[in-house]
C-alpha positions as CSV (number, residue, x, y, z in Angstrom):
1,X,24.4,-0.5,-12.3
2,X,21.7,1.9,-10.8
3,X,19.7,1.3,-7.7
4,X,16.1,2.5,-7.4
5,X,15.8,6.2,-5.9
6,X,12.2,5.9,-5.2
7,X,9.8,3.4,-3.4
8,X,6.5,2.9,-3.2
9,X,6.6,1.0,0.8
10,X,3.2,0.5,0.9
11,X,1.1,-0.7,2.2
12,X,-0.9,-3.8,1.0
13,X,-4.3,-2.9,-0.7
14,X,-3.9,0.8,-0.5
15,X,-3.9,1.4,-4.0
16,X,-0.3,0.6,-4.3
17,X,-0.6,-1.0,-7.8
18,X,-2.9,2.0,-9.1
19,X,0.2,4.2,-8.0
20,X,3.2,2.1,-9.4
21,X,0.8,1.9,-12.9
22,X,0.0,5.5,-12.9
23,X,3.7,7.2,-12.5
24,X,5.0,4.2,-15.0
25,X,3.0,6.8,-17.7
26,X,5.5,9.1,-16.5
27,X,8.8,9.7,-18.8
28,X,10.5,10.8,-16.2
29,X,9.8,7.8,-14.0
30,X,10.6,3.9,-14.7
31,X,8.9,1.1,-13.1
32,X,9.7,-1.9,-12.7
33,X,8.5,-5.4,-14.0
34,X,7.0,-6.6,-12.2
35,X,6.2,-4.5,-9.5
36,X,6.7,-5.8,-6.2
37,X,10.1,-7.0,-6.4
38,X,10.3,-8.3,-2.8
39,X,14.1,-7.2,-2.7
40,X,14.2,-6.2,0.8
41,X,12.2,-8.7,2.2
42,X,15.1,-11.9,1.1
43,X,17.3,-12.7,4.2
44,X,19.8,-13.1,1.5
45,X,19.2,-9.6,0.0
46,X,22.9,-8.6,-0.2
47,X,23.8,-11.5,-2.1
48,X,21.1,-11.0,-4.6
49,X,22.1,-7.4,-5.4
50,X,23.2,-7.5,-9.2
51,X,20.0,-9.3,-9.8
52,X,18.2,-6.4,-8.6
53,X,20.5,-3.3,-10.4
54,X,19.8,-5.3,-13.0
55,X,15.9,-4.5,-13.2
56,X,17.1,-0.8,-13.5
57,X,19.5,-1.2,-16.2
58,X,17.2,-0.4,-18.6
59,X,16.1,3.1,-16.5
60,X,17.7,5.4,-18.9
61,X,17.4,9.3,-18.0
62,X,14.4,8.5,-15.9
63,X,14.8,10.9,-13.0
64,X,12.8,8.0,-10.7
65,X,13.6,4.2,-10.9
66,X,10.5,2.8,-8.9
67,X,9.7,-0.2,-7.3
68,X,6.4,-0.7,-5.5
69,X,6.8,-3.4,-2.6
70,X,4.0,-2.8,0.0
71,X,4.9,-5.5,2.4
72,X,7.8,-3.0,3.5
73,X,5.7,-0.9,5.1
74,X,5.4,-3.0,8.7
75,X,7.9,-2.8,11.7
76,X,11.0,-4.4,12.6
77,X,11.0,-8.5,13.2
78,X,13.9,-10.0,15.2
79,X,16.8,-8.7,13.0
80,X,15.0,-8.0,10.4
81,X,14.4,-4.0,10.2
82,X,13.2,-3.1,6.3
83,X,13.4,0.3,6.9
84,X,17.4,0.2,8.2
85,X,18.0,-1.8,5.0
86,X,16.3,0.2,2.1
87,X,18.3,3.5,4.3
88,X,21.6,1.4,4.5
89,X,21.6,0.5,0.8
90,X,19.4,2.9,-0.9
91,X,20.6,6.0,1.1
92,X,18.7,9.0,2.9
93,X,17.9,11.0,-0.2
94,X,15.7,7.8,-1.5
95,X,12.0,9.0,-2.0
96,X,9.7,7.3,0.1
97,X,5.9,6.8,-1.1
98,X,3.2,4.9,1.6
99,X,0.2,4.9,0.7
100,X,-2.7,4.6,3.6
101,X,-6.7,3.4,3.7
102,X,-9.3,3.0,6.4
103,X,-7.6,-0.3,8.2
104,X,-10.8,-1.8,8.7
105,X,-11.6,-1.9,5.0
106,X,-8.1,-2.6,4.1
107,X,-8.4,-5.7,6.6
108,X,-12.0,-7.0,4.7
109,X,-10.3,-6.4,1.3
110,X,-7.1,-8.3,2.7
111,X,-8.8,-10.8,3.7
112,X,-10.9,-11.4,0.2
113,X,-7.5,-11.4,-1.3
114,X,-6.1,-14.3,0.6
115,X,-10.0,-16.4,0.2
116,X,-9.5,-15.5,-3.1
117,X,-5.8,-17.3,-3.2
118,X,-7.3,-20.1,-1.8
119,X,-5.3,-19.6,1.8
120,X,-8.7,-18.9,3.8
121,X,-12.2,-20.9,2.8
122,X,-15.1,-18.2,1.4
123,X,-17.5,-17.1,3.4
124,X,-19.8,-14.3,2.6
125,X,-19.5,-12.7,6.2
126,X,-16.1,-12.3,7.7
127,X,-16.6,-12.7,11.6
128,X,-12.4,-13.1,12.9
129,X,-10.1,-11.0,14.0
130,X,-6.5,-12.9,12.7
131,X,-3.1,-11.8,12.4
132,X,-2.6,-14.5,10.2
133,X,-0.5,-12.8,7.0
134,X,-0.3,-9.8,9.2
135,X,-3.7,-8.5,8.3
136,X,-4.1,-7.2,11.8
137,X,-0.5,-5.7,11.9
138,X,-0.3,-3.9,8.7
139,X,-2.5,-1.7,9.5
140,X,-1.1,-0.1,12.6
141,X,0.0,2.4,10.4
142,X,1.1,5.7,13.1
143,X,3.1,3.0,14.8
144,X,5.2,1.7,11.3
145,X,5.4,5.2,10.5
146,X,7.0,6.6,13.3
147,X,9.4,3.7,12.6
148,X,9.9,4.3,9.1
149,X,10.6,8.1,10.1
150,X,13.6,7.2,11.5
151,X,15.3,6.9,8.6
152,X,12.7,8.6,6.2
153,X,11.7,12.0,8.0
154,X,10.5,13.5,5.2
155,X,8.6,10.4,3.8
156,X,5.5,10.7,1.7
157,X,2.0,9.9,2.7
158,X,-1.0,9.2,0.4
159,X,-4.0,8.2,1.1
160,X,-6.7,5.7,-0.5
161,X,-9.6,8.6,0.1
162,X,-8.2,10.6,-2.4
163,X,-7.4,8.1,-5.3
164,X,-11.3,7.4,-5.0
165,X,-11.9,10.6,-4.7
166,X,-9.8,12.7,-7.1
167,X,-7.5,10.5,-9.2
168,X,-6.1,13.2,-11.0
169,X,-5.1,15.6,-7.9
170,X,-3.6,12.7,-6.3
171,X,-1.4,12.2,-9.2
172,X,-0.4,15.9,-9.0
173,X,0.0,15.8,-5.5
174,X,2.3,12.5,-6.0
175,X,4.3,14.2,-8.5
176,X,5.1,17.6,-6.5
177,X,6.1,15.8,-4.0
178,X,8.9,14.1,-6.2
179,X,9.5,17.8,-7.4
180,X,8.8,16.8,-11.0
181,X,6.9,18.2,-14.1
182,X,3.8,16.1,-14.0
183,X,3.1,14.9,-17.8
184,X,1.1,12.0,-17.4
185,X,-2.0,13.1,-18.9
186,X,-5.7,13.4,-17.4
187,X,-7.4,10.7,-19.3
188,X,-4.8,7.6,-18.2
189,X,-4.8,8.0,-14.5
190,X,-8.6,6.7,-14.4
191,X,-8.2,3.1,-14.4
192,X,-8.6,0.5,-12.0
193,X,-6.3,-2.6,-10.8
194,X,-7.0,-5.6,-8.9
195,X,-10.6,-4.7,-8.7
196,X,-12.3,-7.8,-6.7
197,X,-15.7,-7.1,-8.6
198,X,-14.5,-8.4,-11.6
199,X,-12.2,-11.5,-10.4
200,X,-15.3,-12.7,-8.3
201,X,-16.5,-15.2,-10.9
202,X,-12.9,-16.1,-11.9
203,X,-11.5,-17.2,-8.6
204,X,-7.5,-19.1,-9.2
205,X,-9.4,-22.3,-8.3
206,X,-12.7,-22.3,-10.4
207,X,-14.9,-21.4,-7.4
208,X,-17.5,-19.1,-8.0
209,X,-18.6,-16.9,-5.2
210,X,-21.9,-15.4,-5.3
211,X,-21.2,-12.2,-3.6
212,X,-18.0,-10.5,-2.3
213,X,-17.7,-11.2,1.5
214,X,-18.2,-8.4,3.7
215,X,-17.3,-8.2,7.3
216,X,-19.7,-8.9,10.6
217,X,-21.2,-5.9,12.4
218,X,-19.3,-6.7,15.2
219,X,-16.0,-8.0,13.8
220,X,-16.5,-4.2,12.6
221,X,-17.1,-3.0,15.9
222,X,-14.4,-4.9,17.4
223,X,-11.7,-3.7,14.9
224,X,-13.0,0.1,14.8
225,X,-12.0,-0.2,18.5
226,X,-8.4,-1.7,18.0
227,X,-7.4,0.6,15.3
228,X,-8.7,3.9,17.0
229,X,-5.8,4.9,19.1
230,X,-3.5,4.4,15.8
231,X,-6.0,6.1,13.6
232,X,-6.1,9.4,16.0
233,X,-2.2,9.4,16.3
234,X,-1.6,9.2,12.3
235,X,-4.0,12.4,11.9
236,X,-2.2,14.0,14.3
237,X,1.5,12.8,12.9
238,X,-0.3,14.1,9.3
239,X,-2.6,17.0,10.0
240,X,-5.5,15.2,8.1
241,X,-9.0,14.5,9.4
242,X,-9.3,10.6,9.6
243,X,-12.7,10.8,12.0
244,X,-14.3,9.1,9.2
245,X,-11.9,6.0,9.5
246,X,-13.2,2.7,11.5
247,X,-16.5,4.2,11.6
248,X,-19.3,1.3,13.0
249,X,-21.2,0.7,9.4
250,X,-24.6,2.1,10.8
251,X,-22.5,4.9,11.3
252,X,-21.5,5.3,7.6
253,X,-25.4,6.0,6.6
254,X,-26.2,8.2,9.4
255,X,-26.8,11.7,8.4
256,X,-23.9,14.2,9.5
């Protein structure tokens, strides 16, 4: 039975789903259902492995069999060390795909999520700094990077900007990097998943929220000034500007 040879790692709301959805139009790629598999993550994970070739017995000639995990992305806890088990069982030559976002807005739109699974009460201002679900955690990205490097030196990162930005050069970028013929066409890579503006009114547990929460000036403040040091290290681990990242939100509307 086949293992995967390519995984998306992460991280959590990064566009991760957009990703897995998009190259699943490939024919030289196949996806699994459902996406996030959570293999890795089982302390049992060994014993469990048929179950999981089994996902990919269906790949076919598909160059890629994907999964798309993004709670891999995050370092080492006690013995357990995700990256040293997806190199261990996967191998070195396994393509690995991260993909990254401003932590501060991945932290308010983590932090909707879990209000929105009923593990946090609503509230239209977010005004705490918790490490509850890892929200702080996962997004110390330099520092799960240089980890992940360790196994993965020539790992793949994406970032959030550019889906927003560009859809359709991200998916071109995505796909050189995997050295393959891009043919998933223009017009299907510009959809949206998990998009909180349209789940607002049809929360899990019949609440209804009247606007989407958005996070305290200074909770803003405060985080902007945790993630900096990470934020200037990444840009320099990937040679891309990220002095936009974290920015105070008076900051966003001030004039350049």
């Amino acid at each position: 039975m086949p293992l995967p040879n390519l995984l998306i790692a992460g991280c959590q709301k990064c566009g991760t789903t957009w990703l897995h959805h998009c190259l699943n139009k490939s024919s030289h790629v196949f996806g699994s259902t459902p996406k996030e598999l959570n293999y890795f993550n089982s302390k049992s994970y060994l014993q469990k492995q048929d179950a999981y070739e089994q996902v990919f017995a269906q790949a076919g000639k598909a160059r890629w069999r994907m999964e798309s995990t993004p709670h891999y992305f995050r370092l080492p806890e006690g013995k357990q060390d995700l990256a040293k088990r997806v190199y261990d069982l996967l191998g070195p030559e396994t393509k690995i795909i991260v993909m990254l976002r401003d932590p501060v807005e991945r932290y308010l739109s983590s932090y909707t999520h879990h209000m929105m699974q009923g593990r946090f009460e609503y509230t239209p201002l977010i005004d705490q700094a918790t490490d509850q679900y890892r929200m702080l955690g996962l997004g110390d990205y330099a520092s799960i990077l240089h980890h992940w490097q360790r196994y993965f030196p020539k790992l793949g990162v994406f970032f959030y900007d550019d889906l927003e930005r560009d859809p359709v050069r991200l998916t071109n970028d995505v796909m050189s990097f995997l050295n393959t013929e891009n043919d998933i066409p223009d017009a299907e890579v510009s959809f949206r998943t998990n998009d909180k503006a349209q789940k607002q009114i049809t929360l899990k547990n019949g609440q209804v929220w009247g606007t989407l929460p958005s996070l305290d000036p200074d909770l803003r403040m405060e985080l902007s000034s945790y993630y900096r040091a990470e934020i200037r290290e990444l840009s320099a681990m990937t040679g891309r500007s990220l002095a936009h990242w974290a920015l105070p939100e008076h900051a966003l509307n001030e004039p350049s």
